[in-house]
C-alpha positions as CSV (number, residue, x, y, z in Angstrom):
1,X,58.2,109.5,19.3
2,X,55.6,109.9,18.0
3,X,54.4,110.2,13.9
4,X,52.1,112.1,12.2
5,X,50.4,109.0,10.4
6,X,50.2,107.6,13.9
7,X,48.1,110.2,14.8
8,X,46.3,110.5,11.9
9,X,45.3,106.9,12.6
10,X,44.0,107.7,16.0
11,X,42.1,111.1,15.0
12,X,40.0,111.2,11.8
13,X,38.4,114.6,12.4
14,X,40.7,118.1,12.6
15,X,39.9,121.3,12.5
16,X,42.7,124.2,10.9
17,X,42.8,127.3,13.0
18,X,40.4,129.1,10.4
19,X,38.0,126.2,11.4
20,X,38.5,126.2,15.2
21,X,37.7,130.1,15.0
22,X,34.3,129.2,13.0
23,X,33.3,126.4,15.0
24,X,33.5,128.6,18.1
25,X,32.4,131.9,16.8
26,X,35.8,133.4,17.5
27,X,38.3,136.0,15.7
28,X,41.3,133.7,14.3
29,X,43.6,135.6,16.9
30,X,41.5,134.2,19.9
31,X,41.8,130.8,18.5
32,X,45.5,131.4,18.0
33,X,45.1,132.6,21.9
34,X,43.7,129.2,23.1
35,X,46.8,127.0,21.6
36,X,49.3,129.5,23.1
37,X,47.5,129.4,26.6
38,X,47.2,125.7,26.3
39,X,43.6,125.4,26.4
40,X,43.7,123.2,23.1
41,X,46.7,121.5,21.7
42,X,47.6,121.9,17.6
43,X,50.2,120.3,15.6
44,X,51.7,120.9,12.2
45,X,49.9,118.2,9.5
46,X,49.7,117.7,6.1
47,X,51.5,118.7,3.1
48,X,51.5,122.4,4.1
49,X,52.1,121.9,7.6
50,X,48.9,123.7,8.7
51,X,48.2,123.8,12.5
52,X,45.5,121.3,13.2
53,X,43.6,120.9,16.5
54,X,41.3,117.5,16.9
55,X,37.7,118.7,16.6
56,X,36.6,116.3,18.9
57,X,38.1,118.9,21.6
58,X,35.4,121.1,20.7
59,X,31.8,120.0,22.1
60,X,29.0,122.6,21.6
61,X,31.3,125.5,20.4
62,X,32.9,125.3,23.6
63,X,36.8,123.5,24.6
64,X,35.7,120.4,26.2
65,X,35.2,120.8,30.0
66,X,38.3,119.5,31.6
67,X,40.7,119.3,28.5
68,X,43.1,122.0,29.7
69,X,43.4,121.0,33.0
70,X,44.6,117.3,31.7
71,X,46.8,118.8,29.1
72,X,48.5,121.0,31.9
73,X,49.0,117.2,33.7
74,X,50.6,115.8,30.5
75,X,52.9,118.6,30.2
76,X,54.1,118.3,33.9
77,X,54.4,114.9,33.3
78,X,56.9,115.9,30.0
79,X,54.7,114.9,27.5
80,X,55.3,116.1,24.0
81,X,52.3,117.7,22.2
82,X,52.0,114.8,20.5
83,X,52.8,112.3,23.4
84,X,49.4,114.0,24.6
85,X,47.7,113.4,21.9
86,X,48.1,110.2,21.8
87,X,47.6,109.3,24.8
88,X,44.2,111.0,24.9
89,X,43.3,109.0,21.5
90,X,44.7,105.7,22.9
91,X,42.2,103.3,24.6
92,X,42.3,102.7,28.1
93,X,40.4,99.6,29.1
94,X,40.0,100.6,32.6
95,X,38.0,104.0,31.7
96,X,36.6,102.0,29.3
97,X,37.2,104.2,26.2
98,X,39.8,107.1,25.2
99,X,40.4,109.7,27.8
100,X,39.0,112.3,25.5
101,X,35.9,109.9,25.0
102,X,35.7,110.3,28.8
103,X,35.8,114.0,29.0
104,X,33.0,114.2,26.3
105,X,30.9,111.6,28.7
106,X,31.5,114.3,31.9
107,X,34.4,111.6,33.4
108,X,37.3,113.8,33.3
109,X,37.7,113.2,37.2
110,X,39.2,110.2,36.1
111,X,41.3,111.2,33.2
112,X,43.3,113.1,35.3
113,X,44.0,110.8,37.9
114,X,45.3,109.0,35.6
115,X,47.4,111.6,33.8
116,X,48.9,112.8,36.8
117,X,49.9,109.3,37.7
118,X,52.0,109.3,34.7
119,X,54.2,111.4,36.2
120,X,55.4,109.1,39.2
């Protein structure tokens, strides 16, 4: 399982809902949308338990291109939310990098080859 100091010592940067819906120029209720659809993942943090989402799965105002798709992988592949997280915070030396380091650099063919492996 998986901690939220663990975490917090894979992601430095987060972004409260309130934030998310700045940082993309949205309502609060269409950020809320994109962690119910799954587009972004959030998790409780901090003293008052607010919902956090990793800003670095925002690039230019927009969800990073292929995120949702590889968090739809994870999820088949019965990772937690925070399972995912990790994982896509976790070096890989064969990308090299973090998967969501990959996604930001337009790899994300091969983050999800290698997420959908994990469920085999």
């Amino acid at each position: 399982m998986t901690t939220p100091a663990e975490l917090d010592s894979l992601i430095t940067d987060w972004l409260t809902l309130p934030d998310l819906a700045e940082r993309m120029h949205l309502p609060i209720t269409k950020a809320r949308q994109l962690v119910k659809d799954r587009q972004v993942v959030a998790v409780r943090r901090g003293e008052r338990n607010v919902l956090s989402v990793p800003a670095a799965f925002i690039s230019d105002d927009q969800v990073l291109k292929g995120l949702p798709g590889t968090l739809t992988l994870l999820a088949d592949s019965k990772y937690t939310d925070e399972e995912a997280l990790r994982w896509m915070f976790t070096a890989d030396d064969t990308l090299p990098g973090t998967p969501v380091q990959a996604l930001q650099e337009n790899r994300g063919t091969e983050v999800r080859r290698r997420a959908q492996a994990l469920g085999f």
